[in-house]
C-alpha positions in Angstrom: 1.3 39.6 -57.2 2.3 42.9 -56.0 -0.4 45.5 -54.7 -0.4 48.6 -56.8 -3.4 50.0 -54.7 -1.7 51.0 -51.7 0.6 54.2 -53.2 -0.6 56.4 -50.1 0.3 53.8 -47.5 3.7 53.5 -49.0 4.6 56.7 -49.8 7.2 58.6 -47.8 6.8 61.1 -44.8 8.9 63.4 -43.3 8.2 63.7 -39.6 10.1 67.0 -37.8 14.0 66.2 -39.6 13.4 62.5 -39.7 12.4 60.8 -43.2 10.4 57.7 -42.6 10.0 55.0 -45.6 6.9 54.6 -45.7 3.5 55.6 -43.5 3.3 52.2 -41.8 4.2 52.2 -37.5 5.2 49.6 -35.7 2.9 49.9 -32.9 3.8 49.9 -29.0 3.7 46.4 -28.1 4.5 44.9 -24.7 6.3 41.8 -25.0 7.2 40.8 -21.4 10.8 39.6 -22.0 12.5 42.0 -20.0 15.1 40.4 -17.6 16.7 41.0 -14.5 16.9 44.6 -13.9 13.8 46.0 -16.2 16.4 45.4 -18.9 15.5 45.0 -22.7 16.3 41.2 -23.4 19.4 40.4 -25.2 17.1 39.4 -28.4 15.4 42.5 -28.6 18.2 43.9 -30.9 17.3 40.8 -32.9 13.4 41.4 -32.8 13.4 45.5 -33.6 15.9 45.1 -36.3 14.0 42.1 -37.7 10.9 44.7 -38.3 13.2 47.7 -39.1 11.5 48.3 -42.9 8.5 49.9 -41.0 8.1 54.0 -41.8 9.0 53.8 -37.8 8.9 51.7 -34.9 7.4 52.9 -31.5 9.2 51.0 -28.5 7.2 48.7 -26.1 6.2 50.3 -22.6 9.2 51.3 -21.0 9.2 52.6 -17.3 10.3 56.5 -16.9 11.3 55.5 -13.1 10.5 52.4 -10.6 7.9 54.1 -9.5 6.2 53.9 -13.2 6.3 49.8 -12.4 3.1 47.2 -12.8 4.3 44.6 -14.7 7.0 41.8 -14.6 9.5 41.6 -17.2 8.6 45.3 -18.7 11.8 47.0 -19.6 12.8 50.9 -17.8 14.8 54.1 -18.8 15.6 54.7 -15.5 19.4 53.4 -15.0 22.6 52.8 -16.5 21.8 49.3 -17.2 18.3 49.8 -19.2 20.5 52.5 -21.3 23.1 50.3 -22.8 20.5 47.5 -23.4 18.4 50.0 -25.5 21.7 51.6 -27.1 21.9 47.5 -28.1 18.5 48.1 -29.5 19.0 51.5 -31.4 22.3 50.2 -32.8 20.7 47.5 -34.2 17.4 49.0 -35.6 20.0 52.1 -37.2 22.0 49.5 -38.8 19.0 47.6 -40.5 18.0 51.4 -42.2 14.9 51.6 -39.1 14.1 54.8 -37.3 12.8 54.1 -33.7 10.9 56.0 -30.9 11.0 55.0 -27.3 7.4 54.7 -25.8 8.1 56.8 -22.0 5.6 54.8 -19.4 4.0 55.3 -15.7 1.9 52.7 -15.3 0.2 55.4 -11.8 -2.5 53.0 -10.4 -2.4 50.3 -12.6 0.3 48.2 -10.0 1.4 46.9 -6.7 2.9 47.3 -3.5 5.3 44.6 -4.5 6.8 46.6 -7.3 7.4 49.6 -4.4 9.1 48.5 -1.2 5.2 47.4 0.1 4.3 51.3 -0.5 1.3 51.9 -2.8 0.9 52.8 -6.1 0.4 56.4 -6.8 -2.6 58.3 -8.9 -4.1 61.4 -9.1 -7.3 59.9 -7.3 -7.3 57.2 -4.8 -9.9 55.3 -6.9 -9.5 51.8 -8.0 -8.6 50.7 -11.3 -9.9 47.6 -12.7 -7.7 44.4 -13.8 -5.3 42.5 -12.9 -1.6 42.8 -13.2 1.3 40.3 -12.9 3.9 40.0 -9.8 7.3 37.6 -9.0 6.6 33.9 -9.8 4.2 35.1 -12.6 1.5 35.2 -10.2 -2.3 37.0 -11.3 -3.0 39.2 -8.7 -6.1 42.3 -8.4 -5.0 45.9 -8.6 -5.6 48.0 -5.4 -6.8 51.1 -4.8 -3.7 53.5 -4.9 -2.6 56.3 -3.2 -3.4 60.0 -4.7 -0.5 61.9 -5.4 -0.1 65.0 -3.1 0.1 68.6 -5.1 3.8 69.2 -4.1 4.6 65.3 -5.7 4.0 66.9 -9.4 7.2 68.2 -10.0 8.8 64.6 -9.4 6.5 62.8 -11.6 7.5 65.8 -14.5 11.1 65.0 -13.6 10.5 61.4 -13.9 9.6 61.9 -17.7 12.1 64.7 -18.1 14.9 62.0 -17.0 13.7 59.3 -19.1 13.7 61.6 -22.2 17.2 62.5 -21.5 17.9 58.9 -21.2 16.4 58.4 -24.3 18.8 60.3 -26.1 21.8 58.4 -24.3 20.1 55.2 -25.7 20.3 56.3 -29.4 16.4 56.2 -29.8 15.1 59.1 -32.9 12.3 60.4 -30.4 10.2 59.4 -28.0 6.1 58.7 -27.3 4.5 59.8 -24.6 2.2 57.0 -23.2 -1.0 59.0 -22.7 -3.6 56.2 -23.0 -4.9 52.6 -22.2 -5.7 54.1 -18.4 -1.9 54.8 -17.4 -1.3 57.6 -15.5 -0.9 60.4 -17.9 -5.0 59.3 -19.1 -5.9 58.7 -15.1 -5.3 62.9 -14.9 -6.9 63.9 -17.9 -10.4 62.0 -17.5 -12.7 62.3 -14.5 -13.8 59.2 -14.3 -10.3 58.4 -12.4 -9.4 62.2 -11.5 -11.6 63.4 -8.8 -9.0 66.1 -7.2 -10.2 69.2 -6.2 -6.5 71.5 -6.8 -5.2 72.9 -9.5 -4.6 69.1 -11.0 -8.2 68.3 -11.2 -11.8 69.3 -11.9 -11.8 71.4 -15.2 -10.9 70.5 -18.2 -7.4 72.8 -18.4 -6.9 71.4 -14.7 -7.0 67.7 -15.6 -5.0 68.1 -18.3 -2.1 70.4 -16.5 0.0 67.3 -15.9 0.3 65.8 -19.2 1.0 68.6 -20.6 3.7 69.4 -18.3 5.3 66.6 -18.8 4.8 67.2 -22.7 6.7 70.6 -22.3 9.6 69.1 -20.5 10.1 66.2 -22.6 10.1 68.3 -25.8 12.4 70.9 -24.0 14.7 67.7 -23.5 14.5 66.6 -27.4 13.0 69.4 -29.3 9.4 69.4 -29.9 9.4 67.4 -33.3 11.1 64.6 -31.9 8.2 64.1 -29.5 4.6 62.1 -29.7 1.9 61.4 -27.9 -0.6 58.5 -27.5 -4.2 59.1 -26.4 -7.0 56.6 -26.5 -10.4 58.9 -25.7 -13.1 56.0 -26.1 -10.5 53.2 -24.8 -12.5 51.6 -21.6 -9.3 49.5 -20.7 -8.7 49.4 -16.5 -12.0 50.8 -15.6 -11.8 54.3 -17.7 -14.2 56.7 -18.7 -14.9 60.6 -19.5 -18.2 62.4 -19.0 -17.2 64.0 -22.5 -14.4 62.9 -24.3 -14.3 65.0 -27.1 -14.1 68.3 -25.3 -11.4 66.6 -22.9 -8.9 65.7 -25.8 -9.8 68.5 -28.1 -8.2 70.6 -25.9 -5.5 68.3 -24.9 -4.7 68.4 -28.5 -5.1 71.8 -29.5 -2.3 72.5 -26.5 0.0 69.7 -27.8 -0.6 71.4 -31.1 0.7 74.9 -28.9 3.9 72.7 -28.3 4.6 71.6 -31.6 5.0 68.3 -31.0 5.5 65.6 -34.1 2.4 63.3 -33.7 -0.7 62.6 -31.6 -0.7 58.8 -32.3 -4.6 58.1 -31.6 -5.9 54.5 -30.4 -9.3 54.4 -31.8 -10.7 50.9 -33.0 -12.4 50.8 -36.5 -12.6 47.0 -37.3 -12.2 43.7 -35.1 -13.3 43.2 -32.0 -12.9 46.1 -30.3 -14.5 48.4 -33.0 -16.1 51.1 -31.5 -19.9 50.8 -31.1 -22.5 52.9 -33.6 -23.4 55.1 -30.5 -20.0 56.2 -29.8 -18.6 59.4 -31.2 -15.1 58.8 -32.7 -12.9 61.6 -31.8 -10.1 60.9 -33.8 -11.7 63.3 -36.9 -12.0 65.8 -34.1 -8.3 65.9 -33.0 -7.6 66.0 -36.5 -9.0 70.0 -36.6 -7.2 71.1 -33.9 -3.8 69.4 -34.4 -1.5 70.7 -37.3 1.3 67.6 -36.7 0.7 64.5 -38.1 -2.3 62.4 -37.1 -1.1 58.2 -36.3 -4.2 56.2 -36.1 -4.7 52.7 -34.4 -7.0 50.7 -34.0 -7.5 47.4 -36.3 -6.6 48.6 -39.4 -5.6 46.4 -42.3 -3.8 47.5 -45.4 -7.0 48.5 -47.6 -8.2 50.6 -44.2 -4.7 52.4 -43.7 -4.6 53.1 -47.2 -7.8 54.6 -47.2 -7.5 57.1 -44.3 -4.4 58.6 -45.4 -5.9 59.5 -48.8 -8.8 60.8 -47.5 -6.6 62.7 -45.2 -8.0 61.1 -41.9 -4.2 60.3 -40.9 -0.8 61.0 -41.9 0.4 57.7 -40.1 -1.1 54.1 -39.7 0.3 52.1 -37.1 0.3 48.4 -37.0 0.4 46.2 -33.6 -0.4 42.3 -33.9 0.7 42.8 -37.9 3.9 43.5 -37.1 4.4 41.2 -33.9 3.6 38.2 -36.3 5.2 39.6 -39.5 8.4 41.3 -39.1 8.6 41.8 -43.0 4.8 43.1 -42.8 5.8 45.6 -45.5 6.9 43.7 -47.9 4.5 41.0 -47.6 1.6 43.8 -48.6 3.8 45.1 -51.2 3.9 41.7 -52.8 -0.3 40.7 -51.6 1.5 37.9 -49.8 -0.5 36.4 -46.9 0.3 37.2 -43.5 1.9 34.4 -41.1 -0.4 33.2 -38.2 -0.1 35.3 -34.5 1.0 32.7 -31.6 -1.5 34.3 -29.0 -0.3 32.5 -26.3 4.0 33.6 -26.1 2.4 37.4 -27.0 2.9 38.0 -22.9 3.6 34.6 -21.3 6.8 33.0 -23.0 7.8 29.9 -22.7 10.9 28.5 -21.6 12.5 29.9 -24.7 12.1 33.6 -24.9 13.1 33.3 -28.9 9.4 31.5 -29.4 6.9 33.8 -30.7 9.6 36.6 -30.7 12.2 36.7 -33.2 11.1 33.0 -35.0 8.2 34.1 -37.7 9.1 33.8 -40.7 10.1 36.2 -43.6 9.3 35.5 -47.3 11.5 33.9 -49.1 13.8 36.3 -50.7 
């Protein structure tokens, strides 16, 4: 039977000079299929394009340089190669009617020497993170404690982004997301529980947030501001972060993204399952809302009923959708009609198998 009670959540949007669908996102998700050379796997056209009736789909992680590496088999931006395996992508997802952003990545601290030549990772702080992260042979190993970024370094890591935007555009992809969240390092500046510097990158509030939003200004100089987003997650404790006052931090993050004129702040902030924020934690998202005249993407659990709710109450322009989508590549559909959802195979989310198709690009659609 079809669901009449989600009007908001289908509705169109028109985000900068791109018409989306419908309000539903395909979140982020990191798949770890890449192969040889951080490229996307050969079936990723197959996977995108698969989930292409989403409002828009956000690209996995995807490295802005081989510096931005902590993970095996994560796709890059950063060379010839990676370009026409994403153009493979962009084609694809075009073809299918989809509109796609590419999700720009430095993974900063959150590595290992093995990924760099035996050098270490880089931050703004030399504090450790916490977690683990994956090397050759698929092997578990602790992250370290990096090494903090010297003053005169900044310009490269801006140029890094700048590059990968650029490459972006070579690819085909509609836009791009800045990844601002989940304790990467874009999020390791901004909050001082990993940002302990004492120049201009560090200490205040303005200070901390000075590279992000450099690397914000020179990514939208690349596109144009409306073809630029950017993720933040303020009460997300993933790898060890924290802020002594996360809603002043990201206000103002915002309020200067807003100054740009960026698209979207796409806002991971869990309101139902597991990792629902506790009663004596302020949600910030409302908060960013005042401040930010683009449109508002939330994240964070949400089911159809939720998503539908917070864009009429006008909490969000945008809902985006992660394990939904992994498991249900016809997701909107399947709501449209109130059919159920197919089951996630938890195990080939990160670790496939000996067939990279399993878990990837075999759930099943309705039947037509």
């Amino acid at each position: 039977m079809a669901n009449t009670d989600l009007n908001h959540l289908f509705s169109p949007y028109q985000l900068g000079e791109l018409s989306l669908r419908n309000r539903m996102v395909m979140a982020p998700m990191t798949r770890s299929r890449a192969v040889e050379g951080n490229l996307a796997h050969p079936l990723a056209p197959t996977y995108y394009a698969q989930r292409a009736s989403a409002g828009l789909i956000i690209s996995e992680a995807t490295q802005v340089s081989q510096q931005g590496v902590g993970y095996i088999r994560t796709p890059g931006i950063h060379s010839a190669d990676q370009i026409a395996a994403w153009r493979r992508v962009t084609d694809a997802v075009h073809q299918a009617g989809g509109v796609i952003f590419a999700q720009l990545w430095h993974v900063g601290r959150i590595s290992h020497p093995e990924f760099h030549g035996g050098e270490l990772p880089v931050a703004p702080s030399a504090l450790k993170g916490v977690g683990d992260v994956f090397i050759a042979g698929g092997r578990r190993v602790p992250v370290g404690v990096p090494r903090a970024l010297r003053t005169d370094e900044m310009p490269d890591i801006v140029d890094q982004f700048r590059a990968a935007a650029r490459n972006a555009d070579l690819a085909g992809f509609d836009g791009v997301e800045i990844h601002g969240s989940s304790g990467y390092l874009l999020d390791q500046f901004l909050r001082d529980g990993s940002n302990i510097r004492t120049d201009q990158y560090g200490g205040s509030i303005p200070n901390r947030a000075r590279l992000p939003l450099e690397v914000a200004a020179a990514v939208a100089a690349v596109l144009g501001a409306r073809r630029v987003g950017y993720r933040v997650g303020p009460n997300l404790t993933l790898h060890g972060m924290h802020d002594s006052d996360p809603v002043a931090t990201f206000t103002y993050l915002a309020a200067q993204l807003d100054k740009l004129g960026i698209a979207y702040l796409h806002v991971a902030e869990p309101v139902a399952g597991e990792e629902k924020l506790p009663a004596t934690v302020e949600p910030v998202a409302p908060h960013l809302r005042r401040v930010f005249s683009g449109a508002i993407m939330l994240n964070g659990g949400y089911d159809a009923p939720l998503g539908e709710a917070a864009i009429k109450a006008g909490q969000a322009d945008l809902i985006a959708y992660g394990v939904p989508f992994l498991a249900n590549p016809d997701l909107p559909e399947r709501l449209r009609r109130g059919a159920p959802l197919n089951t996630p195979d938890y195990p080939s989310f990160y670790q496939p198998g000996p067939d990279d198709a399993v878990g990837y690009i075999d759930y099943p659609f309705l039947p037509r």
